[in-house]
C-alpha distance (Angstrom), angle and dihedral (degrees) to the residues before:
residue distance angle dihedral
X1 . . .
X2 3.60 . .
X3 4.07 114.5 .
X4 3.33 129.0 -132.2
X5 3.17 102.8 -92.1
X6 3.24 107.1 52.5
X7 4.03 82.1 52.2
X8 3.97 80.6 64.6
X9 3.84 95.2 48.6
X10 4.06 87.3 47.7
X11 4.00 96.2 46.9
X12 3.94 93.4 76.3
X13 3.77 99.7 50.3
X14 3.76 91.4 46.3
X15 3.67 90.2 45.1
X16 3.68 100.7 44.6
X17 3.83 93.5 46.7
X18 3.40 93.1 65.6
X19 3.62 94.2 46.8
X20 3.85 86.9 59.5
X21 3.46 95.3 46.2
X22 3.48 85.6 47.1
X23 3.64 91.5 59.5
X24 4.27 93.6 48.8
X25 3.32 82.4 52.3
X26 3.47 103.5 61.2
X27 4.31 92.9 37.3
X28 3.84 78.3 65.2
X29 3.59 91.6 44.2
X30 3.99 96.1 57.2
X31 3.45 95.9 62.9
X32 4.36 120.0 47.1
X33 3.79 86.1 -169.4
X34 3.79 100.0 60.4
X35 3.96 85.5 55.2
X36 3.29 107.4 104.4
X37 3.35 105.9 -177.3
X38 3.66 125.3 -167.4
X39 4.03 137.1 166.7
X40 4.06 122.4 -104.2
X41 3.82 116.9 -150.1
X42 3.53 101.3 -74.7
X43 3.81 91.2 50.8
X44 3.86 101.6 -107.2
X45 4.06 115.3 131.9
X46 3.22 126.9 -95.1
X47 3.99 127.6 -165.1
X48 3.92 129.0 174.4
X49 3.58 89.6 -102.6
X50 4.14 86.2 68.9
X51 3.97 78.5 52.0
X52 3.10 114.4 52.0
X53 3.81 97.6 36.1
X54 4.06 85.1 60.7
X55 3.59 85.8 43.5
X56 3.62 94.4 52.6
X57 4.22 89.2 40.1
X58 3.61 90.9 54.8
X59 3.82 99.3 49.3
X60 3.73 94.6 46.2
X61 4.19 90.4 46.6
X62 3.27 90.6 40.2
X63 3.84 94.4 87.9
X64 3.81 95.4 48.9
X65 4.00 89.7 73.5
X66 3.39 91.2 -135.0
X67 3.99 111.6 126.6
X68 3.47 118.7 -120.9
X69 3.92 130.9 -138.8
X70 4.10 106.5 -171.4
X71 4.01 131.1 159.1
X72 3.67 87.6 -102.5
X73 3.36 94.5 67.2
X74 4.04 112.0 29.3
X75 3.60 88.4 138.9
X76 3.37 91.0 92.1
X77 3.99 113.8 109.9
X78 3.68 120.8 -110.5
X79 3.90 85.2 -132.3
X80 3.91 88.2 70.4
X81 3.68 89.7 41.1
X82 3.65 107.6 39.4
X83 3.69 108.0 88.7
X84 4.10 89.3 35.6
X85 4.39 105.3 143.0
X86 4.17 94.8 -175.7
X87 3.70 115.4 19.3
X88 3.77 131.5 151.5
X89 3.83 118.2 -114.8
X90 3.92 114.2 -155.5
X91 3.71 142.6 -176.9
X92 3.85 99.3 178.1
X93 4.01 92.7 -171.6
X94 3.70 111.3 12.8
X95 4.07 112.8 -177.5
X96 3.84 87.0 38.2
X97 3.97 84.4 159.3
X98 4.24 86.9 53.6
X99 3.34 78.5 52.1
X100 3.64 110.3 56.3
X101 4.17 91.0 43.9
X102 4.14 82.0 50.2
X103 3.71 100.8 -131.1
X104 3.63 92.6 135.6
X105 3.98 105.8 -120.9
X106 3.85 98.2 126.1
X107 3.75 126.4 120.4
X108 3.94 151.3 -179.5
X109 3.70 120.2 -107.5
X110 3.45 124.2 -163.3
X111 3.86 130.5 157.9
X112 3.35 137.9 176.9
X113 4.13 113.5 -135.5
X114 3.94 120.7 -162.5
X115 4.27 111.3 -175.9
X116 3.97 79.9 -19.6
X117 3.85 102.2 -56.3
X118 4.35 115.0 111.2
X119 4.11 102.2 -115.0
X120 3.69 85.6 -179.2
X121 3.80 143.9 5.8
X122 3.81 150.0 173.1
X123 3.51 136.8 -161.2
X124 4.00 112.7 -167.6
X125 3.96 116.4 -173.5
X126 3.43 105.9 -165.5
X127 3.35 116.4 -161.4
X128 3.74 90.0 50.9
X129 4.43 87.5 52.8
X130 3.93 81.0 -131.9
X131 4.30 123.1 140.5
X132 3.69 119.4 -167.6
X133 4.03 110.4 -158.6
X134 3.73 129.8 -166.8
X135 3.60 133.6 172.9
X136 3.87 120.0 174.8
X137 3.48 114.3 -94.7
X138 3.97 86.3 -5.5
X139 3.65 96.4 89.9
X140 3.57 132.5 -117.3
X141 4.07 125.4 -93.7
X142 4.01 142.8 180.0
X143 4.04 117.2 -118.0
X144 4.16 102.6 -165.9
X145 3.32 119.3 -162.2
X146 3.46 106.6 31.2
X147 3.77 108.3 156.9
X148 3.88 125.9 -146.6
X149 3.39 108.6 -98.4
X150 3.90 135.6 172.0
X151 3.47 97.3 -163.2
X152 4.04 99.6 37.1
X153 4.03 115.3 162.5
X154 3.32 105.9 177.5
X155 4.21 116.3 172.1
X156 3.96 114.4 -146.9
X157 3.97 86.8 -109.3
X158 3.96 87.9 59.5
X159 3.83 85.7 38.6
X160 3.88 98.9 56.3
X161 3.83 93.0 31.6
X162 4.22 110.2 112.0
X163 3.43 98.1 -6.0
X164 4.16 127.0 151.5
X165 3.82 115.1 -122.7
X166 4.13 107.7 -138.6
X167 2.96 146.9 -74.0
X168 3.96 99.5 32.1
X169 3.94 110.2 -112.4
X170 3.77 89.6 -145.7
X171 4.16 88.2 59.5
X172 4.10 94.1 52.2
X173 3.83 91.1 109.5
X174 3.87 137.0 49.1
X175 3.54 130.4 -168.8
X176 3.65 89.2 -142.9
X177 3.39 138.6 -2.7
X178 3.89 125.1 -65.3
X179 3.66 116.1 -151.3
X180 3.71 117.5 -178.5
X181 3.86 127.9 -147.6
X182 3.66 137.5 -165.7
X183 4.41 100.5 -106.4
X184 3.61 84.2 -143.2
X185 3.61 118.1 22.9
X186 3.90 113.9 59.3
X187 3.90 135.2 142.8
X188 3.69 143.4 -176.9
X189 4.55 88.3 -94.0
X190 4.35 84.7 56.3
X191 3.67 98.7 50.1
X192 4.32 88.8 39.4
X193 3.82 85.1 50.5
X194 3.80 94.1 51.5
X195 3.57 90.0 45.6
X196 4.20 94.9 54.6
X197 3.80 77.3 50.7
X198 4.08 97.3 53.9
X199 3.54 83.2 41.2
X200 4.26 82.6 77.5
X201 3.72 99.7 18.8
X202 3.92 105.6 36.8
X203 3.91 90.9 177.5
X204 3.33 94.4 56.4
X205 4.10 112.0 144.9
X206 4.24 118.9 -139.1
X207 3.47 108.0 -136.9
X208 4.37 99.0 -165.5
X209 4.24 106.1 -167.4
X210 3.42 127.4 159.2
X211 4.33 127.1 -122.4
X212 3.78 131.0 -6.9
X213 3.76 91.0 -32.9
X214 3.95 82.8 92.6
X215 4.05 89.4 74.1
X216 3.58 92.5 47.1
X217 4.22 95.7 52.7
X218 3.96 81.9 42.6
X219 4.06 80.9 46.8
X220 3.87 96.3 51.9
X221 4.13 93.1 38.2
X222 3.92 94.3 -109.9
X223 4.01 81.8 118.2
X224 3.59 133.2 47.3
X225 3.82 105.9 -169.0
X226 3.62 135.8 -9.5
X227 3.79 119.0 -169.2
X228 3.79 121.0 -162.5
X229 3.76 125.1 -164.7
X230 4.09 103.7 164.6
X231 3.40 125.1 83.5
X232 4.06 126.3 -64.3
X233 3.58 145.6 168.8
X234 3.58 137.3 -120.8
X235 4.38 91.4 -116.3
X236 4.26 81.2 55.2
X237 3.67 89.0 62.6
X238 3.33 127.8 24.9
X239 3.96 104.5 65.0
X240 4.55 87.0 46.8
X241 3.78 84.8 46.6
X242 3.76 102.9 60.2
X243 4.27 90.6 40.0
X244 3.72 83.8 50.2
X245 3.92 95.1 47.7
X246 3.90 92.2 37.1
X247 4.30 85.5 57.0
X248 3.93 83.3 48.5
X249 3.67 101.9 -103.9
X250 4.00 121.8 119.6
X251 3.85 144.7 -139.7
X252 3.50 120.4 -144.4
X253 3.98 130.8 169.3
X254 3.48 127.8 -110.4
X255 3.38 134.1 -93.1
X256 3.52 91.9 -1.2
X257 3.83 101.9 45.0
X258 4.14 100.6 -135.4
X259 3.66 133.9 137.1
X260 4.24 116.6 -86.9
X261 3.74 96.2 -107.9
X262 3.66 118.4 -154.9
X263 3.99 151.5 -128.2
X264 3.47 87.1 26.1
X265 3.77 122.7 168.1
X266 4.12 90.8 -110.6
X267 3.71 103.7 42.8
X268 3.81 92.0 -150.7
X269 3.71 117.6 119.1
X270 3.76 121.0 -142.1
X271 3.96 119.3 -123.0
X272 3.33 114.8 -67.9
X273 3.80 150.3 -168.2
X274 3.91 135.6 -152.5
X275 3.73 135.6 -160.7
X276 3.80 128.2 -175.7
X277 3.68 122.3 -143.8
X278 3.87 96.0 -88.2
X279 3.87 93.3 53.8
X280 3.77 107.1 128.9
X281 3.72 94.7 -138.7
């Protein structure tokens, strides 16, 4: 088990990674043209934003020693990977369909995996300057303002200073409902599940948003559930699930209502669900 502080020395390089990837991202993101977009194997898009922000995530990890298992490169064989105690798990550019149609729900996922539980985790949406922070049993917080940056060097002082502990007090109650949806990624089980749930709350508001960013409205009590019954990866999850459990919400699987487990040998999650802590069931 790592101590705590060596949980302080790690907090900067997994915070200012994202920030850097952050800011390829968002060179990319200026410019439609300089796109180029092309499809991986299992015929999701890929741009050279998704390329340089691992790029730029693997050369500022690098030095911590610490191996690194990221979207970018999932070719990697579960041999290599399997008996892994502290690895990094990454999504450099999560949402890269948000992305591509420019509506600026994309984010940075990066968490840090001990025996195949996240210790610690951030999600960093750039265009909207905001960090989400987690460390386990450390509690989860909101950094605003956090500018894109390729050559970010933040210290843990500057990281901790003025940041929000989650959920938000002001979001603890709803009028209605808030159900949020993948943008993107729907089927015939999400819009049955939502209407089982209308079924007892009739008023009940959809929320659609694109990428991670769902954990971290769930996170800050904006959201109150969020079901997901397409396809996902274990880099989609793991950093939104510990800043979602860290607030006091939960992510469970579906049917069977377990915890995501991870560095498995397929890399596939199962459906899941989320709840934050003011969910009223």
């Amino acid at each position: 088990m790592i101590n705590d502080k060596v949980r302080m020395y790690l907090l900067p390089p997994l915070f200012n990674a994202a920030v850097r990837a952050g800011a390829s991202i968002m060179q990319v993101y200026k410019n439609f043209d300089d796109y180029d977009i092309s499809l991986k194997a299992d015929c999701t898009p890929i741009t050279l934003a998704d390329r340089l922000a691992h790029r730029t995530i693997r050369e500022f990890l690098g030095p911590t020693r610490i191996p690194i298992l990221s979207e970018e490169g999932r070719e990697m064989r579960y041999d290599e990977r399997r008996n892994w105690e502290l690895y990094w798990l990454v999504d450099p550019l999560d949402g890269t369909v948000e992305f591509i149609k420019g509506n600026n729900e994309f984010t940075v996922n990066i968490a840090l995996m001990e025996n195949n539980v996240c210790i610690g985790a951030v999600i960093y949406v750039p265009y909207f300057e905001k960090m989400y922070i987690a460390g386990r049993d450390s509690g989860s917080y909101l950094k605003e303002h956090v500018t894109p940056d390729a050559v970010a060097n933040y210290s843990y002082e500057q990281i901790v200073e003025g940041w929000t502990r989650l959920p938000l007090a002001g979001e603890a109650h709803h009028e209605h409902l808030r159900v949020a949806l993948s943008r993107s990624h729907q089927t015939r089980e999400t819009h049955e599940a939502v209407e089982r749930l209308r079924e007892r709350y009739p008023d009940l508001e959809i929320v659609e948003q694109g990428s991670s960013y769902k954990f971290c409205l769930l996170a800050e009590g904006r959201v109150d559930y969020y079901v997901r019954t397409t396809h996902t990866y274990e880099w989609d999850t793991a950093a939104g699930e510990l800043i979602l459990a860290e607030a006091g919400g939960s992510t469970r699987s579906l049917p069977d209502d377990r915890e995501l487990r991870y560095n498995e040998e397929d890399l596939h999650n199962p459906w899941f669900c989320c709840r934050s802590k003011y969910c009223p069931f």
